[in-house]
C-alpha positions in Angstrom: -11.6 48.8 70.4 -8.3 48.7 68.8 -8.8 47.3 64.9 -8.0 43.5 64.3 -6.1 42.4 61.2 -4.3 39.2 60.7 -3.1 37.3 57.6 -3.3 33.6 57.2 -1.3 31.3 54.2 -2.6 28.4 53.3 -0.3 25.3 54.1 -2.0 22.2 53.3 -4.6 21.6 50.3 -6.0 18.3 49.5 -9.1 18.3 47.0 -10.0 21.6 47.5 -11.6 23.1 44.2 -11.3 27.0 45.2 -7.6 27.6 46.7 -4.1 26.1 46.7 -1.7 26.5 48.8 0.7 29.2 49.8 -2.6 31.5 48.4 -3.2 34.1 51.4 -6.8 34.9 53.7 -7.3 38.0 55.2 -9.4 38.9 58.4 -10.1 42.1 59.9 -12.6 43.3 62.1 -13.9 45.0 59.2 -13.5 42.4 56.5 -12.8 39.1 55.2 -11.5 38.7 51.6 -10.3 35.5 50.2 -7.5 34.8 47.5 -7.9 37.6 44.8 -9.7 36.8 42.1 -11.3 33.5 44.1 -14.7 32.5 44.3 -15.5 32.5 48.2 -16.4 29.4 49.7 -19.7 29.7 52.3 -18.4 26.7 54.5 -14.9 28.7 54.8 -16.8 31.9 55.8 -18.5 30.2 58.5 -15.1 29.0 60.2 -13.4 32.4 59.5 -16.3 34.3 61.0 -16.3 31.8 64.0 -12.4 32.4 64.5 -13.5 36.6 64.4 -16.2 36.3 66.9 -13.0 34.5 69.1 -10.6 37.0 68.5 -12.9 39.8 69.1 -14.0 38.3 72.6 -9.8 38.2 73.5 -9.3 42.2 72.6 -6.3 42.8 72.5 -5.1 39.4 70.6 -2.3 37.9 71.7 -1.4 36.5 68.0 2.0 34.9 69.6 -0.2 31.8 71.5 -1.5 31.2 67.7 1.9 31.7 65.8 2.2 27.7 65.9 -1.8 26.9 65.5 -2.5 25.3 62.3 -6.4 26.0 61.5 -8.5 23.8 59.3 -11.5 24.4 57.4 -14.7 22.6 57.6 -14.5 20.6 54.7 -16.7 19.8 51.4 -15.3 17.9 48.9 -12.0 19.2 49.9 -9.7 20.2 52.6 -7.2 23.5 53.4 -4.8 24.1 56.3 -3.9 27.7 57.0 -1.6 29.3 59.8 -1.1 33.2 60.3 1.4 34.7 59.0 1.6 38.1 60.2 -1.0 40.7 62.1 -0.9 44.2 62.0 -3.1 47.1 62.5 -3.2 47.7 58.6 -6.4 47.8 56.6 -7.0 45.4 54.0 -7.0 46.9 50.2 -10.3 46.5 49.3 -8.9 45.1 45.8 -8.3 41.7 47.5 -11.6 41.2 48.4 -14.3 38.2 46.2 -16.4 39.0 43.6 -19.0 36.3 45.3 -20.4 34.2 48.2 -20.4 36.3 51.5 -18.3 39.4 52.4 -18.5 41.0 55.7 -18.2 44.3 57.3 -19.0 45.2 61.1 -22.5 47.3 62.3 -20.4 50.9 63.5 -22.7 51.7 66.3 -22.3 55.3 65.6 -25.0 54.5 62.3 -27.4 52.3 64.6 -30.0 54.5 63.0 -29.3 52.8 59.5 -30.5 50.1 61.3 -33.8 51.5 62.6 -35.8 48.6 61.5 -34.3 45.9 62.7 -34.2 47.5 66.3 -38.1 47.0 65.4 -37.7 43.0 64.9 -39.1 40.5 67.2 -36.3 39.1 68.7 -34.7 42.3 69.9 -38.3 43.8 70.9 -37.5 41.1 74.1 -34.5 43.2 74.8 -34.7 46.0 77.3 -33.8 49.7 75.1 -30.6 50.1 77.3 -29.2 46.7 75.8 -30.4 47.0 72.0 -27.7 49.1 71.2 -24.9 47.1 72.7 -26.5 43.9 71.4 -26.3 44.9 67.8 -22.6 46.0 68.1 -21.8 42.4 68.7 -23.3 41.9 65.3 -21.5 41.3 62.1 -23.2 42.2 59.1 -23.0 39.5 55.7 -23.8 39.8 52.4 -25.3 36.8 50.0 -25.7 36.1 46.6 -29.1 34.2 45.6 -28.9 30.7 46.5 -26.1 31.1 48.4 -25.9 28.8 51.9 -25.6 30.5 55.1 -26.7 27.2 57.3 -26.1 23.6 55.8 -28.2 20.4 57.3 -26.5 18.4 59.2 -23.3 20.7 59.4 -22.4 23.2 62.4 -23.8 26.2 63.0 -22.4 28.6 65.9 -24.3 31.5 65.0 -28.1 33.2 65.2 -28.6 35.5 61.8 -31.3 38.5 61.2 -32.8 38.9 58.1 -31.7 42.6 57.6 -32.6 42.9 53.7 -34.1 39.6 50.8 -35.3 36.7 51.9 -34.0 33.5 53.2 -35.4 29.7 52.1 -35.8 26.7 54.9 -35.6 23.8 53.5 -35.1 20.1 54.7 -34.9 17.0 53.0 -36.5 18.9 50.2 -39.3 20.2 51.9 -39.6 23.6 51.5 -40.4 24.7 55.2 -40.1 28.5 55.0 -39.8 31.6 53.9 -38.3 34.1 55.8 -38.2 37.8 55.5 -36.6 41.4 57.1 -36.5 41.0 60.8 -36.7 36.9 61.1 -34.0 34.7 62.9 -32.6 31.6 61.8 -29.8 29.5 63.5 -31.2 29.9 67.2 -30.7 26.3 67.8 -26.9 27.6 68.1 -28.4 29.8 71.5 -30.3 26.4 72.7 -27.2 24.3 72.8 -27.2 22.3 69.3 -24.6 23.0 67.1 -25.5 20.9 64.2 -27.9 22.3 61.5 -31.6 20.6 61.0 -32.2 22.6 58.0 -30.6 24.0 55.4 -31.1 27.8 54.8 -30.1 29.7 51.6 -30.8 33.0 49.9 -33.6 33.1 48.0 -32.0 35.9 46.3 -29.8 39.0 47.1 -29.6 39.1 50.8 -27.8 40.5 53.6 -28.2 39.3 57.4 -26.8 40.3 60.5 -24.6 37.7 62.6 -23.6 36.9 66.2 -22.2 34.1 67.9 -24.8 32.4 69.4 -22.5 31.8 72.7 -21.9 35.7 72.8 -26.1 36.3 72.7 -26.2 33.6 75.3 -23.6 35.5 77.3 -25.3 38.6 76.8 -28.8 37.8 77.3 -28.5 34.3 78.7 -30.5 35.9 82.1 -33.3 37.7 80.3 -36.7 36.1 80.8 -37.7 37.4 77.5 -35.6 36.3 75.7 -35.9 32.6 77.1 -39.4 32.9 76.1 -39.1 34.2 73.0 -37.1 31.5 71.9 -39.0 28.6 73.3 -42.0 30.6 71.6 -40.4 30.6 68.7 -38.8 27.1 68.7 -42.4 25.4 69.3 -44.4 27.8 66.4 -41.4 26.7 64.0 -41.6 23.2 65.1 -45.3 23.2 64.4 -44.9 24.3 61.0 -42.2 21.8 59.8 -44.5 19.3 60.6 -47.2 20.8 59.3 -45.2 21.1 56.2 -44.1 17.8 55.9 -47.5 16.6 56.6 -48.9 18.4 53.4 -45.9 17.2 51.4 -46.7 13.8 51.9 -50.3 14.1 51.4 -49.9 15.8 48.3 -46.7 16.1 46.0 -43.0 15.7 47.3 -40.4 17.5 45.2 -36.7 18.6 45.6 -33.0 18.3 45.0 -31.3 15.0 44.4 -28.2 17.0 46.1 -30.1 17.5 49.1 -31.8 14.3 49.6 -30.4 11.0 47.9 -32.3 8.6 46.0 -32.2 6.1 48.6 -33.0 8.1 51.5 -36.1 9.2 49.2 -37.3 5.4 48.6 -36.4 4.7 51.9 -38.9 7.4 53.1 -41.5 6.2 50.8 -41.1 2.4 51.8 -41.1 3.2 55.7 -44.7 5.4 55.4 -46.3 3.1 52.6 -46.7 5.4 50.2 -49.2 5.2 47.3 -47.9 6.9 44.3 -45.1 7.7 41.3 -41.8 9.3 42.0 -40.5 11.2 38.6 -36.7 12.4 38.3 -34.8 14.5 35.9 -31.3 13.1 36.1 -28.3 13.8 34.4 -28.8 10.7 31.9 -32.7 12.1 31.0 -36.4 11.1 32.6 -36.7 8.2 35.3 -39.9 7.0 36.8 -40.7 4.9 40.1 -44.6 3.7 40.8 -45.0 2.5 44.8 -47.5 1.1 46.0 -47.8 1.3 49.8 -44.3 1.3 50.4 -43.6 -1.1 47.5 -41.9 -0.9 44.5 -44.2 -2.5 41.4 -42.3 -0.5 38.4 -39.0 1.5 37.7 -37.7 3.2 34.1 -34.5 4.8 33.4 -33.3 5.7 30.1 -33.1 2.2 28.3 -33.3 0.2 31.7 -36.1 -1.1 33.1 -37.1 -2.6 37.0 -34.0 -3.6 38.7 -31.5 -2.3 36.9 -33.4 1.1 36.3 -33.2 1.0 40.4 -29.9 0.0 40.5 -28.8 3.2 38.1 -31.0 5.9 39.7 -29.5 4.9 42.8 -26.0 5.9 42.1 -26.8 9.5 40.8 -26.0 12.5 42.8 -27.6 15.3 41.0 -30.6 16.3 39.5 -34.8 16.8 40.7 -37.5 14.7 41.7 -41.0 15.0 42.4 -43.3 12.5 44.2 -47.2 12.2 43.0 -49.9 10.7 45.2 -52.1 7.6 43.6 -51.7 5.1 41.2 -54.6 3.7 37.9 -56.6 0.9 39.2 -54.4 -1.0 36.6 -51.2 0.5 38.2 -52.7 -0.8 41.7 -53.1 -5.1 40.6 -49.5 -4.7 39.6 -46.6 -7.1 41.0 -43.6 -5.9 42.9 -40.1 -6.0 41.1 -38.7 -7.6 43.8 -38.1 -7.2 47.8 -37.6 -3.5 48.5 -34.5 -4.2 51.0 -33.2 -6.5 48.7 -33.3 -4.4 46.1 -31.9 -1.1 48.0 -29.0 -3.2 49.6 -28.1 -4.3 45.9 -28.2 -1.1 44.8 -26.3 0.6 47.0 -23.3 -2.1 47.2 -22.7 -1.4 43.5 -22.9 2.3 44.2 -20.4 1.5 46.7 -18.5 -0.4 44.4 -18.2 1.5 41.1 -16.6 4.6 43.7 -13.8 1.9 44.7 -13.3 0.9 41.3 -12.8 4.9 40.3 -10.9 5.9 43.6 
């Protein structure tokens, strides 16, 4: 296969915290390095290796048909617009590449024996010996740093990932769903047809994972029985233990992120299954403290507010951790509620949504 290397510039920036523009990408077949001395950014790793997997399928890559494209990245907080600038057969200096996030380098089939034990993994003991070998050269190998986020809720995902080395975290909603180790898959809703993330999945420390398009395993493999039940095999065991999981959440103690799962999608959650019990937060202005009682809310402390307004603060912060309780005192259970729990949310949210208009 003859090497791929192109070069991209960045033309358009607008909130990005990482890059500015006229800052250059690179993309090989072989790498992927962002501006030197940049942090890499996950979500922009995900749309580079997308746009890899693309330009490997069209070997050789006619970059004329993309000399007008202008590519955009997935968005965070921010935005960036890049267009290529030139491609060559060059290697990229190794000097250019991040010191973090994700760096990539392609599985050389003539070293398939480094990779000995992942030809033992499930998944690819479904695969017929004569195919293992040209599956795996389809792979693309990635590197993360702990807590790192390979798959976001919510967000696209075009690819199915092996654990090849750590371990990776499931998590939704901040549930902790699994843990998964050497050999495991994650992403193969992205083979099944769904392109949008149900659960988040990050490094639970130094990791590495092998990556393929999950259109290019469909393509590949799309006819073999095994395969198909594999996956639905392993579809129905995972859906099994997420609500299994979320089951023993509720029924015990609920913790998490306040990144991950807002303070009013938590209360709603409470409200809707009539939950008995107190919700505790460390947030960025100290302790806060919700009691419900089925569903309701009876008492609410933040800092120096109380009630209402103690609702009507949590509500509008973004980071920070909580962690629900099961059961109240018998004194805690003859307590009145603070007021109606939709009136209250709809309050609180309209001066969340209010105080952003004010800053913007």
């Amino acid at each position: 296969m003859k090497n791929l290397s192109a070069v991209f510039t960045i033309v358009k920036e607008k909130n990005c915290p990482l890059y500015k523009v006229e800052e250059r990408l690179y993309l090989s077949d072989k790498t992927l390095s962002c501006p030197k001395g940049k942090e890499m950014c996950l979500i922009l790793v995900r749309d580079l290796t997308e746009m890899l997997f693309k330009f490997l399928r069209e070997q050789p890559v006619d970059w004329n048909q993309y000399g007008d494209t202008v590519f955009n990245c997935s968005g965070c907080s921010g935005l960036i617009k890049f267009s290529l600038v030139q491609p060559d057969d060059s290697k990229i200096d190794s000097s250019d590449a991040s010191n973090g996030g994700a760096a990539f380098a392609p599985i050389d089939p003539v070293v398939l024996e480094k990779y000995g034990n992942i030809v033992a993994c499930s998944l690819l003991q479904a695969v017929s010996p004569d195919l293992v070998e040209k599956v795996l050269s389809h792979f693309q190998e990635i590197q993360l740093e702990e807590g790192a986020i390979l798959i976001r809720k919510g967000e696209k995902n075009l690819n199915i990932y092996i654990v090849y080395a750590g371990e990776l975290f499931v998590e939704s909603g901040g549930v902790h769903l699994a843990t998964l180790g050497e050999g495991e898959i994650c992403g193969e809703m992205s083979y099944l047809g769904a392109d949008v993330a149900v659960s988040t999945v990050k490094a639970g420390k130094k990791s590495k994972v092998l990556a393929i398009g999950g259109d290019v395993f469909g393509r590949l493999l799309g006819d073999n029985r095994d395969v198909q039940s594999y996956m639905a095999q392993l579809l129905a065991g995972r859906l099994r233990k997420t609500n299994a999981a979320r089951a023993r959440d509720f029924e015990s103690c609920m913790s998490g992120r306040i990144d991950e799962i807002v303070p009013a999608e938590l209360f709603q959650i409470f409200h809707m299954h009539q939950k008995t019990g107190v919700l505790t937060l460390e947030l960025p202005g100290g302790k806060a403290k919700v009691s419900f009682r089925e569903g309701c809310i009876i008492n609410a402390g933040y800092c120096e507010f109380a009630n209402e307004e103690a609702i009507f603060k949590i509500l509008a912060e973004k980071k920070g951790f909580y962690r629900f309780t099961s059961g109240l005192s018998p004194s805690e259970m003859r307590s009145a509620e603070i007021g109606d729990f939709m009136m209250l949310l709809m309050e609180g949210v309209k001066r969340v949504d209010e105080e952003q208009e004010r800053l913007e």
